[in-house]
C-alpha positions as CSV (number, residue, x, y, z in Angstrom):
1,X,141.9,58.9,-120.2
2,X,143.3,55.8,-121.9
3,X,141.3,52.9,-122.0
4,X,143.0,49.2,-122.2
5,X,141.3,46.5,-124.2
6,X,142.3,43.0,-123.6
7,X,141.8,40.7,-126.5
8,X,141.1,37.0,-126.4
9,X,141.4,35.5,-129.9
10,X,140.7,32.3,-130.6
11,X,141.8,31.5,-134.0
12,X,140.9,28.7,-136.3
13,X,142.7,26.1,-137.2
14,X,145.4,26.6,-134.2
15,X,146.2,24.6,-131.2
16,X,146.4,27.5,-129.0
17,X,144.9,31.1,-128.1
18,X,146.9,34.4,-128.0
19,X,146.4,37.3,-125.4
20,X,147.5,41.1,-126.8
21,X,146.4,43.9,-125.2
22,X,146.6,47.4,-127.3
23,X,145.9,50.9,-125.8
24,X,143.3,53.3,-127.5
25,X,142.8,56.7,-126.3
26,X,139.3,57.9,-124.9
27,X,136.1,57.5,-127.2
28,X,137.9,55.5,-130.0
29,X,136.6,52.4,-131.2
30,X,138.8,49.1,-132.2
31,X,138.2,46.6,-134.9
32,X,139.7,42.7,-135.5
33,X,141.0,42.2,-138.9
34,X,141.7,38.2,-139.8
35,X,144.9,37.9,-141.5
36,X,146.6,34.7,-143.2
37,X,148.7,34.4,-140.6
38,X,146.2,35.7,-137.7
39,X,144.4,39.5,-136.8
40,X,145.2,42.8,-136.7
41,X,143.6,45.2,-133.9
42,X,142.7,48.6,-135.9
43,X,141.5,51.6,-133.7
44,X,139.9,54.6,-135.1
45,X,142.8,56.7,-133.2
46,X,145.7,54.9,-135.8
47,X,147.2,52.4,-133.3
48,X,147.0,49.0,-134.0
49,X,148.5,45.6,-132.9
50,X,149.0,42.4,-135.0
51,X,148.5,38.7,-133.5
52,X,150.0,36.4,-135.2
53,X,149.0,32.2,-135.2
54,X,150.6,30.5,-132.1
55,X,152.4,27.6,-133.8
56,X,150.5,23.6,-135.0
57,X,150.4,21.6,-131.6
58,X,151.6,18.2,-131.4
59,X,149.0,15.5,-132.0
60,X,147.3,14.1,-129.4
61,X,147.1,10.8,-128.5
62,X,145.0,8.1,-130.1
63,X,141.1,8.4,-128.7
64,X,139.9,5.2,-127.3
65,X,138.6,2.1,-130.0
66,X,134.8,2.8,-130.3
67,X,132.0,1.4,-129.0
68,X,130.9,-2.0,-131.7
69,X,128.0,-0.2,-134.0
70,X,124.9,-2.4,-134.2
71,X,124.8,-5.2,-136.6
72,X,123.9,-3.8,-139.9
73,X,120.4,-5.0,-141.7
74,X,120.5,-8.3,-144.1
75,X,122.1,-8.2,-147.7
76,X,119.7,-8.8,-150.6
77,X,118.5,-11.6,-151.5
78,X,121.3,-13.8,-154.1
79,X,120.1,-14.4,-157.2
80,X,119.2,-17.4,-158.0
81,X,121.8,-20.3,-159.0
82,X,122.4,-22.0,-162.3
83,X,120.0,-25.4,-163.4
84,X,121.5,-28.6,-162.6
85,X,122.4,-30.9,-165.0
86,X,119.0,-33.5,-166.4
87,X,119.3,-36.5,-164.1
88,X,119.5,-40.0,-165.7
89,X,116.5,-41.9,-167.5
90,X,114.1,-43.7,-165.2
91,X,113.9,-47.2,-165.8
92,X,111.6,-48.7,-168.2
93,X,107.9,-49.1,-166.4
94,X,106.2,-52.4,-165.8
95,X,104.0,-53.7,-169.0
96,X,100.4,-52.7,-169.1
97,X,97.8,-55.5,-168.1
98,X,96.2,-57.2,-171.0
99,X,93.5,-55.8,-172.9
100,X,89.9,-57.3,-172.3
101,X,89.2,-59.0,-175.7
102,X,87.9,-57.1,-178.5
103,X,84.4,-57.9,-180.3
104,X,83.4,-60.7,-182.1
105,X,83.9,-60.0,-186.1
106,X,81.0,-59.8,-188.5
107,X,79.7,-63.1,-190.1
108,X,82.1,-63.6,-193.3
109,X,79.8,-64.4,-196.4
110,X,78.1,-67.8,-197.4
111,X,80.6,-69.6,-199.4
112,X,79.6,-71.3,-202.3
113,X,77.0,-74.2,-202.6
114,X,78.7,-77.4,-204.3
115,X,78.0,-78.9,-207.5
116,X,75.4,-81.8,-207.5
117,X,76.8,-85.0,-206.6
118,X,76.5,-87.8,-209.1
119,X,73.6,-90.2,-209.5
120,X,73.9,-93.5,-207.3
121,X,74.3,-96.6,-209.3
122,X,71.0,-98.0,-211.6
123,X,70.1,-101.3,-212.3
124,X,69.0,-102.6,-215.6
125,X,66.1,-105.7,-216.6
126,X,66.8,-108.2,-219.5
127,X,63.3,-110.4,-220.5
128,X,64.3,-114.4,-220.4
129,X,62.1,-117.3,-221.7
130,X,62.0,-118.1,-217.3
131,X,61.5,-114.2,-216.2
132,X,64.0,-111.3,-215.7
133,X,67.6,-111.2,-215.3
134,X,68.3,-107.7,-213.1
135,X,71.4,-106.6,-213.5
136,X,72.8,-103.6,-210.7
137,X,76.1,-103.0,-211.1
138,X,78.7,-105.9,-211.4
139,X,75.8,-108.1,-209.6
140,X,72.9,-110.1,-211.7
141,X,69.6,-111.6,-210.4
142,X,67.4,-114.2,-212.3
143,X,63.9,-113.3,-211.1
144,X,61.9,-116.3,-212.8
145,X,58.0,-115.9,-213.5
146,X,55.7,-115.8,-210.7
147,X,57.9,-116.0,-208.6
148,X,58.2,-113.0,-205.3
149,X,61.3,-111.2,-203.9
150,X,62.5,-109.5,-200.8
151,X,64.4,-106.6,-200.0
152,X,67.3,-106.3,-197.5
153,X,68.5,-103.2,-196.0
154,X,72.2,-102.7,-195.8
155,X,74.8,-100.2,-194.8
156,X,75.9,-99.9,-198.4
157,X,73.1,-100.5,-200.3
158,X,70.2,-102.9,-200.3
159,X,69.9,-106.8,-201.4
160,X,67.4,-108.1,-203.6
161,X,66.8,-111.5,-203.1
162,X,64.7,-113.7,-205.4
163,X,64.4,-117.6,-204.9
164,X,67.8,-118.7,-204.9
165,X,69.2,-116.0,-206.8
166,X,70.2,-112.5,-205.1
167,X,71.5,-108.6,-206.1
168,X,73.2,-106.1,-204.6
169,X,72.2,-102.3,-205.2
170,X,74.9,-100.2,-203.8
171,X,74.5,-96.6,-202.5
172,X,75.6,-94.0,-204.9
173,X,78.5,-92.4,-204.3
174,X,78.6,-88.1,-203.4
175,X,80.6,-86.4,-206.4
176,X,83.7,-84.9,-205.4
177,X,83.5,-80.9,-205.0
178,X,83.4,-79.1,-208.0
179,X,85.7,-76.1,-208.9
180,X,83.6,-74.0,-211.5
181,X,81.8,-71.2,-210.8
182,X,78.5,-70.8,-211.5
183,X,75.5,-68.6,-211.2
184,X,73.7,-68.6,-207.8
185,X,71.1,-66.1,-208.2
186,X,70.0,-62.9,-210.3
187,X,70.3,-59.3,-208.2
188,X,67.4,-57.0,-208.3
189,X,69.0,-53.4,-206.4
190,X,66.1,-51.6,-205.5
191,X,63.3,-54.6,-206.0
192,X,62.2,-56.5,-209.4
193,X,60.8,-54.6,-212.1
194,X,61.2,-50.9,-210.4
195,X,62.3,-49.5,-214.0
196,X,61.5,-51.1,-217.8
197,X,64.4,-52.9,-218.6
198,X,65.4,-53.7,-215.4
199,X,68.9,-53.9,-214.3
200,X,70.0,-56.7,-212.5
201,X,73.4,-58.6,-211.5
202,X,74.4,-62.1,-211.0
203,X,75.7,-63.6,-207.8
204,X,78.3,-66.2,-208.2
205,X,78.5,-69.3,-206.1
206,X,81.9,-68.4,-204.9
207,X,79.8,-65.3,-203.2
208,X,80.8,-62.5,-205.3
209,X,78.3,-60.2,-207.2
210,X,79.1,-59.4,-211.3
211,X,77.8,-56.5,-213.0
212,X,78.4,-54.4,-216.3
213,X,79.8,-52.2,-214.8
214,X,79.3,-48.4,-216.7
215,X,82.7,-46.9,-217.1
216,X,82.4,-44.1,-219.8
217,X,81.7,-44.0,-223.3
218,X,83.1,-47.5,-224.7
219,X,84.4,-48.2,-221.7
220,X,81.7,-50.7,-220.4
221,X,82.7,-53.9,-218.9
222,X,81.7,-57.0,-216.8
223,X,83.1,-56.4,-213.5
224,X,83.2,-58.1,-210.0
225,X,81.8,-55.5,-207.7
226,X,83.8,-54.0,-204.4
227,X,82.1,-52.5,-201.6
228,X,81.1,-49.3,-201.8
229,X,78.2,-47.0,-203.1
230,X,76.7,-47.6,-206.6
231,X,73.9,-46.1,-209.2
232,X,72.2,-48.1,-211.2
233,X,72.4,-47.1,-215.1
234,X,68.3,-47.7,-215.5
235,X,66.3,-45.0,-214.7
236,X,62.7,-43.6,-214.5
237,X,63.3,-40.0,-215.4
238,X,65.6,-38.3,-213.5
239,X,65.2,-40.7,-210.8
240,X,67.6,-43.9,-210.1
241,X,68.4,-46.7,-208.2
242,X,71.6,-46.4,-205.5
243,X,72.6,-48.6,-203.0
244,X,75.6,-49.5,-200.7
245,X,77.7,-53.6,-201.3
246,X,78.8,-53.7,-197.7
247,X,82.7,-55.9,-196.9
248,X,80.9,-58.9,-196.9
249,X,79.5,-58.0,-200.5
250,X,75.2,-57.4,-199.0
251,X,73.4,-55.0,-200.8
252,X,72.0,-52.3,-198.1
253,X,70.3,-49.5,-198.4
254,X,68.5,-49.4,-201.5
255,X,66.8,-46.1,-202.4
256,X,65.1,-44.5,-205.5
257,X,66.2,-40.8,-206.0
């Protein structure tokens, strides 16, 4: 008995199937062999048939435009942009109140005292035969024997009057301001006597304070002395005198050490 088999291939990559049909005897078995350009039917009994690839079918017509795909997630973050340029100066602030006044300076030193002024004018007596003549100044008074006088306040003087005859003793005049310097007082740093041979200095009338002042071997000299701190060259020992001249030329704190 033969047996038909009907053969539906489908092949790949064409646009349409072929139908073959081959006819194997009874009991033999059929196999599909791909080719390059389709299959071959083997049977076992030696037939075969060979299906070749129906021809490329035309292209189809455009599909329909998509449906609109969803709206896609945010981009990153830009990076940041470049600085701007510096902006002009501001213009200049308002001045600054006033400052509260600032505190009252020390107390500058005592100046110096003046010389003493000159004597006020003196008066002279001559003996006559009648008395005494009394002469003050360019005026002369005739004071004759028992005879009593009076005295006269007056803004320049006073007046001596006697009988008929009278004098005028004028006030002394104040010396004018002298310009020397002299000694005011002696210095004793550390207290009088503290050492034998005590060292002292002088202060000046113009204020100032002058020492001999130690300044190395042959090197000693009389010296005005600045502010600042000081040893005595006097000594008890190992111990000595040292103090401070402050600005305004005190001596402060005076110690033995």
């Amino acid at each position: 008995m033969i047996k038909a088999i009907i053969v539906l291939l489908a092949l790949t990559g064409c646009a349409k199937s072929l139908e073959s049909t081959v006819t194997a005897k009874n009991g033999s078995s059929c196999t599909v062999e791909k080719t390059t350009t389709g299959a071959v039917i083997k049977c076992d009994d030696g037939t075969f048939s060979e299906i070749k690839n129906g021809a490329t079918g035309a292209t189809g017509a455009a599909g329909a435009t998509g449906a609109t795909g969803a709206t896609g997630a945010a981009g990153a973050t830009g990076a940041a942009g470049a600085t701007g340029a510096t902006g002009a100066a501001g213009a200049t602030g308002a001045a600054g109140a006033t400052g509260s006044a600032g505190a009252t300076g020390a107390t500058g030193a005592t100046g110096a005292t003046g010389a003493t002024g000159a004597a006020g004018a003196s008066c002279t007596t001559q003996q006559t035969s009648t008395g005494i003549k009394v002469t003050c100044g360019a005026t002369t008074s005739l004071i004759s024997n028992g005879q009593s006088c009076s005295v006269q306040q007056a803004s320049n003087g006073a007046i001596v009057t006697c009988g008929a005859s009278s004098a005028v003793i004028l006030n002394g005049k104040d010396a004018a301001p002298s310009t020397s310097i002299g000694i005011a007082s002696y210095v004793y740093p550390c207290g009088k006597n503290e050492f034998a041979n005590d060292e002292i200095f002088l202060r000046l009338t113009d204020g100032n304070l002058l020492g001999l002042y130690d300044g190395g071997p042959n090197l000693d000299r009389l010296a005005l002395l600045s502010p600042g701190g000081y040893v005595t060259t006097d000594r008890d020992g190992c111990k000595k005198c040292h103090f401070t001249i402050t600005n305004d030329l005190k001596i402060v704190n005076e110690r033995i050490q």
